[in-house]
VOBA-1610 file (N, C-alpha, C; in pm, whole numbers, padded with zeros to 5 digits, always signed):
BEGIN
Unk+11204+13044+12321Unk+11099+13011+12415Unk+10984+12944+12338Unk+10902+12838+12379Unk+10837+12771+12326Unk+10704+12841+12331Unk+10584+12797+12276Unk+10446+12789+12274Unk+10429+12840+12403Unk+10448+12683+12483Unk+10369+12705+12638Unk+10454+12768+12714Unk+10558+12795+12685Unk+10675+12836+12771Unk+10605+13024+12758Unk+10571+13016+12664Unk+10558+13182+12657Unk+10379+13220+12711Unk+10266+13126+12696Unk+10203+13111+12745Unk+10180+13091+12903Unk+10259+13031+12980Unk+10294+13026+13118Unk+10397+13222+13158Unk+10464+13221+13127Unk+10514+13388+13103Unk+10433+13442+13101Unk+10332+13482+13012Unk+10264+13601+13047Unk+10114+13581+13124Unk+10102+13481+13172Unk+09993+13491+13255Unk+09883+13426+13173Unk+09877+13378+13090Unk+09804+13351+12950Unk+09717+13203+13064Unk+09810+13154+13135Unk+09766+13034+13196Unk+09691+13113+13342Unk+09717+13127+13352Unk+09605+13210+13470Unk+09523+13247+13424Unk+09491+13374+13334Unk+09369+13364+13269Unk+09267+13321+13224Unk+09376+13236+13094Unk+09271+13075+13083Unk+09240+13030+13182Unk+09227+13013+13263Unk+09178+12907+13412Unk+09077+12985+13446Unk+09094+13115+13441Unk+09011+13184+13516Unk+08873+13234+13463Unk+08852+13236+13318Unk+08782+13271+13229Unk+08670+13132+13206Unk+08757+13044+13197Unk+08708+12910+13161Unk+08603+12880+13273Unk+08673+12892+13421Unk+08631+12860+13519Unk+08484+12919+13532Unk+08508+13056+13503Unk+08378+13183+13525Unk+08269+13081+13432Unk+08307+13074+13305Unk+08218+13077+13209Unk+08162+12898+13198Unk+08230+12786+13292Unk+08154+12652+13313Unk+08071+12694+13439Unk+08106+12769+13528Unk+07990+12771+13665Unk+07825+12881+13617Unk+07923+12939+13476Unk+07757+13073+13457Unk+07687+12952+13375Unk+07740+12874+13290Unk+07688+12752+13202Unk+07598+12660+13287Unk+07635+12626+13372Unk+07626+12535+13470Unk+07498+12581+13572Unk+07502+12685+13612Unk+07420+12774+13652Unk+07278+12761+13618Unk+07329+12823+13484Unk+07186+12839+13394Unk+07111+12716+13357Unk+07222+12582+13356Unk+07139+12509+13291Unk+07066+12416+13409Unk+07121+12412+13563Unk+07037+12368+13648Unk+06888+12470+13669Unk+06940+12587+13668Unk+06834+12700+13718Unk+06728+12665+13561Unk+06771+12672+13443Unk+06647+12628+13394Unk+06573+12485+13370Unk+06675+12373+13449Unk+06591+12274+13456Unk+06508+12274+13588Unk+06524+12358+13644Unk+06427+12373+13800Unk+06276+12435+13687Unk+06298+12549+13637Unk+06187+12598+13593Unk+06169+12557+13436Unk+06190+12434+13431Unk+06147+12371+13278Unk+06148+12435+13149Unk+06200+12562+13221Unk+06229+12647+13049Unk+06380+12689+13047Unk+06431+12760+12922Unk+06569+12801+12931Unk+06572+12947+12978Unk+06629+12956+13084Unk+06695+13119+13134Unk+06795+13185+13095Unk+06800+13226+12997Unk+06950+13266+12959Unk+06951+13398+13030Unk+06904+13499+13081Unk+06973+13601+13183Unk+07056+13490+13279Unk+07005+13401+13326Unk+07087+13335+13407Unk+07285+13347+13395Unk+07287+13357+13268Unk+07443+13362+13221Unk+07447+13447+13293Unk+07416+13564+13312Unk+07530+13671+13332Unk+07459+13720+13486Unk+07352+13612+13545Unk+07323+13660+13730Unk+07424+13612+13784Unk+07407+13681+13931Unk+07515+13652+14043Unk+07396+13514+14132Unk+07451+13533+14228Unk+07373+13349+14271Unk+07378+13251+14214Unk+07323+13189+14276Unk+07290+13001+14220Unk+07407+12917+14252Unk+07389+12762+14216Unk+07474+12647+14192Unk+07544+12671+14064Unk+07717+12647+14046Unk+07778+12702+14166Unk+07856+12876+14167Unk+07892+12878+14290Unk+07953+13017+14264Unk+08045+13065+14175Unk+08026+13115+14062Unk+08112+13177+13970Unk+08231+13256+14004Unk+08203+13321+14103Unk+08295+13443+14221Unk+08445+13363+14232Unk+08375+13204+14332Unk+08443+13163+14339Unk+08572+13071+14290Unk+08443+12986+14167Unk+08539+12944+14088Unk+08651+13029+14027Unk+08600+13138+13983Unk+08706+13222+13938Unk+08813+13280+13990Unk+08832+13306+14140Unk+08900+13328+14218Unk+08998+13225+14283Unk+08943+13074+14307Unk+09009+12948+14317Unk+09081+12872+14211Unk+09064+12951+14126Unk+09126+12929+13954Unk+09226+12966+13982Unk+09212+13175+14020Unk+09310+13213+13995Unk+09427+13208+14102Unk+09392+13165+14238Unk+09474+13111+14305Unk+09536+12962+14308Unk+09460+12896+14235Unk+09534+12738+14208Unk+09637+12756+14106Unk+09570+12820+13968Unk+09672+12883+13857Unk+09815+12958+13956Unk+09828+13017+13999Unk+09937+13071+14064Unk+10012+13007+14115Unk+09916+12913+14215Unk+10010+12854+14311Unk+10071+12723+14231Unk+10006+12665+14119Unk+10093+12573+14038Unk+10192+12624+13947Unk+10193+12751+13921Unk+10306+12841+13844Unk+10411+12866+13933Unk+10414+12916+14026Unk+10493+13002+14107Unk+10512+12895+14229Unk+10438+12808+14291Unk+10442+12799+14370Unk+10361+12763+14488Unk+10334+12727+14597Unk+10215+12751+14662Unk+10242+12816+14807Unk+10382+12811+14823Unk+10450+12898+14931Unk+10506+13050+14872Unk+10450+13076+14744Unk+10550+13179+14708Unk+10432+13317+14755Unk+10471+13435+14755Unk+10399+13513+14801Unk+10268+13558+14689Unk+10301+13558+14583Unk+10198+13540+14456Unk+10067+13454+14494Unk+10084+13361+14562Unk+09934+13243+14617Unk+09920+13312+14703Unk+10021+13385+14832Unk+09935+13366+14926Unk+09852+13532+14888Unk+09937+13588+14821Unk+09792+13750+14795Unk+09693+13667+14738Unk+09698+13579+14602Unk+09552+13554+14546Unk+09467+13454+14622Unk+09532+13355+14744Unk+09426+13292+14818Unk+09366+13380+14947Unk+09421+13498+14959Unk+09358+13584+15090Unk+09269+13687+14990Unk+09345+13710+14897Unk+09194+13795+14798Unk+09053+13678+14774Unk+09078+13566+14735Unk+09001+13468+14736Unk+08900+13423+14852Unk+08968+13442+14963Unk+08924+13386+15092Unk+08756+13519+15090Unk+08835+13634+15043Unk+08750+13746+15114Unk+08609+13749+15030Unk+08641+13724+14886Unk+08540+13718+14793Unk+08442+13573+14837Unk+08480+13463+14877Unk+08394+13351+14927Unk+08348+13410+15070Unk+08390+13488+15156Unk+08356+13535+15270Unk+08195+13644+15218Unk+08259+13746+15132Unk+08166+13777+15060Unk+08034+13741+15029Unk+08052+13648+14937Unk+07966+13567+14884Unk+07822+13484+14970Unk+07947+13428+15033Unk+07826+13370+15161Unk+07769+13419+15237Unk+07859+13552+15288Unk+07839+13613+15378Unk+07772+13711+15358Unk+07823+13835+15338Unk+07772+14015+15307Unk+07705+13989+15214Unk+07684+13921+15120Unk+07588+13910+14978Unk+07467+13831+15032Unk+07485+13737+15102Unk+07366+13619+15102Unk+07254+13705+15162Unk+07329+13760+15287Unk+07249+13823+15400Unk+07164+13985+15305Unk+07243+14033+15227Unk+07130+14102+15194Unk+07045+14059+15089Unk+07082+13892+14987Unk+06971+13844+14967Unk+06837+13886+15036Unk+06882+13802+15153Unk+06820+13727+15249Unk+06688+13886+15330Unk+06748+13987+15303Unk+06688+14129+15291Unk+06621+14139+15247Unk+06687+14189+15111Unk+06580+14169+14985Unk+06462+14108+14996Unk+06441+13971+15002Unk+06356+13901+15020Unk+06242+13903+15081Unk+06255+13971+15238Unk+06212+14009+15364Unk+06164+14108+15325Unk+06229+14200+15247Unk+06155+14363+15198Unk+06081+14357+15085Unk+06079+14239+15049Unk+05991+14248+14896Unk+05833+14197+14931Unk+05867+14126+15052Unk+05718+14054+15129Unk+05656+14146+15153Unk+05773+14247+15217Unk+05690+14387+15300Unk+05622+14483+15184Unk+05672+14473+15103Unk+05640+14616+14978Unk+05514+14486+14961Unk+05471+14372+14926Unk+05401+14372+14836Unk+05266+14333+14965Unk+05252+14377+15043Unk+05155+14396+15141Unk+05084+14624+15149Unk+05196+14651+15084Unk+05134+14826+15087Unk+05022+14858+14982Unk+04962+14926+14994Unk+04851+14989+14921Unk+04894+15039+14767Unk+04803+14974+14649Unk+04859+14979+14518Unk+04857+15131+14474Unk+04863+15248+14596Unk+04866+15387+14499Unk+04983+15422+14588Unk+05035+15294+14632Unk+05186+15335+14718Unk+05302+15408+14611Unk+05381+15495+14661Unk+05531+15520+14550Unk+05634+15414+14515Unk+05602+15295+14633Unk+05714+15196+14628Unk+05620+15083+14567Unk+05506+15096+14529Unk+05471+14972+14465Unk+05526+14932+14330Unk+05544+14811+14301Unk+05612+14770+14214Unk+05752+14762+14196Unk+05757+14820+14287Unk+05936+14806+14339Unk+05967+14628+14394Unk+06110+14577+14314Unk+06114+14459+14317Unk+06235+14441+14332Unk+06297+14400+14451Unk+06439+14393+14500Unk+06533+14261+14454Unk+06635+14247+14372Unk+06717+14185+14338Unk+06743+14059+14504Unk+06699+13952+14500Unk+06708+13860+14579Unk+06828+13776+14609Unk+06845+13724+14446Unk+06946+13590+14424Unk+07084+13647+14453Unk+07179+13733+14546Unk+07269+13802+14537Unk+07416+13715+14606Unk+07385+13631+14707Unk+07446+13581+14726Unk+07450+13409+14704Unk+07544+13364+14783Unk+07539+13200+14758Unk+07553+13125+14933Unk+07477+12981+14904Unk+07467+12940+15060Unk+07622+12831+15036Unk+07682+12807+15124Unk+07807+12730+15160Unk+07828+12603+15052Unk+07733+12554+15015Unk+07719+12462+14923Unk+07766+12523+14766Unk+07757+12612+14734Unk+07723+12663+14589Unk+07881+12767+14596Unk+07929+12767+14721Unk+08034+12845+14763Unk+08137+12703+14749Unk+08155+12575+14819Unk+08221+12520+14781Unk+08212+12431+14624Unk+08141+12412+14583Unk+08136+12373+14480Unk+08207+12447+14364Unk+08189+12615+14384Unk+08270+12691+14276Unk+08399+12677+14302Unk+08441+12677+14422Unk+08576+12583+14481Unk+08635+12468+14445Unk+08550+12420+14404Unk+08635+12258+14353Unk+08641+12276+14209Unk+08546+12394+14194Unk+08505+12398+13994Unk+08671+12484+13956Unk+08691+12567+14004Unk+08808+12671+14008Unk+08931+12582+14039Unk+08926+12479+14116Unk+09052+12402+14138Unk+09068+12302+14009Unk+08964+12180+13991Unk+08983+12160+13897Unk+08974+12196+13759Unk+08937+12288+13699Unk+08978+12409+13610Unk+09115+12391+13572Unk+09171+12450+13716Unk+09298+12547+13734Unk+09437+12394+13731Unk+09367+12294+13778Unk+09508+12148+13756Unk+09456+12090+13585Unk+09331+12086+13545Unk+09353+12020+13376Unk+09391+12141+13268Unk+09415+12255+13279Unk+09482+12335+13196Unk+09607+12323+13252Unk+09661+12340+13361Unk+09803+12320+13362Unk+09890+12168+13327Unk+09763+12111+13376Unk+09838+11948+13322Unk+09851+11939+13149Unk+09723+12021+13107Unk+09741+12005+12937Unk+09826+12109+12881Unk+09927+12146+12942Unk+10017+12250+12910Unk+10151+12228+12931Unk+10144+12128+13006Unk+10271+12030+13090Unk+10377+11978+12933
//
């Protein structure tokens, strides 16, 4: 068995796709989010939110990786594109909205009286992603997931 032959076997190519994928959208991330605020953010690496979705790329990796291994009718794609589907459902969805909370409750706390118990309390905002930043980790995870398999070809 060859190099790639044994690399495609154990999943080595899914991985790679998937790792790669994560770690150009947290790159990518950070480096728009700190050209918005003219300095470098490196927590940014490792937040959830922003341009583009990391969630997703990584999940559209690991369903493109599959479905070019195995298949795209084989039952292997269709578990990792319905696990996929749910995490971008996620994302946009159940995450944004309690952004979108957060946000709303942080207005409210910072209107209470400064000998409040909840003052200074500061609610995690950036949690989800809007449809844009959701497809984009989508195309980041697809193409990912076809130039490692083509450079493995």
């Amino acid at each position: 068995m060859s190099f790639i032959e044994t690399i495609k076997a154990n999943g080595l190519e899914v991985l790679s796709a998937v790792v790669l994928a994560n770690f150009i959208a947290q790159v990518t991330k950070t480096v728009l989010y700190s050209c918005c605020k003219k300095k470098i953010i490196w927590s940014m690496l490792l937040n959830t939110g922003g341009m583009p979705s990391s969630h997703t790329s990584s999940m559209i990796a690991l369903s493109t990786s599959i479905g070019l291994i195995s298949g795209f009718e084989s039952i292997h794609f269709a578990i990792a594109l319905t696990l996929s589907a749910v995490v971008m459902y996620d994302s946009a969805g159940v995450r944004r909205s309690a952004g979108q909370q957060a946000m709303t409750l942080n207005h409210i706390l910072k209107e209470l009286p400064h000998d409040h118990t909840l003052n200074g309390v500061n609610l995690k905002e950036d949690l989800g992603h809007s449809p844009k930043e959701v497809f984009a980790g989508a195309l980041l995870g697809v193409l990912v997931s076809v130039l490692i398999h083509n450079a493995l070809l």
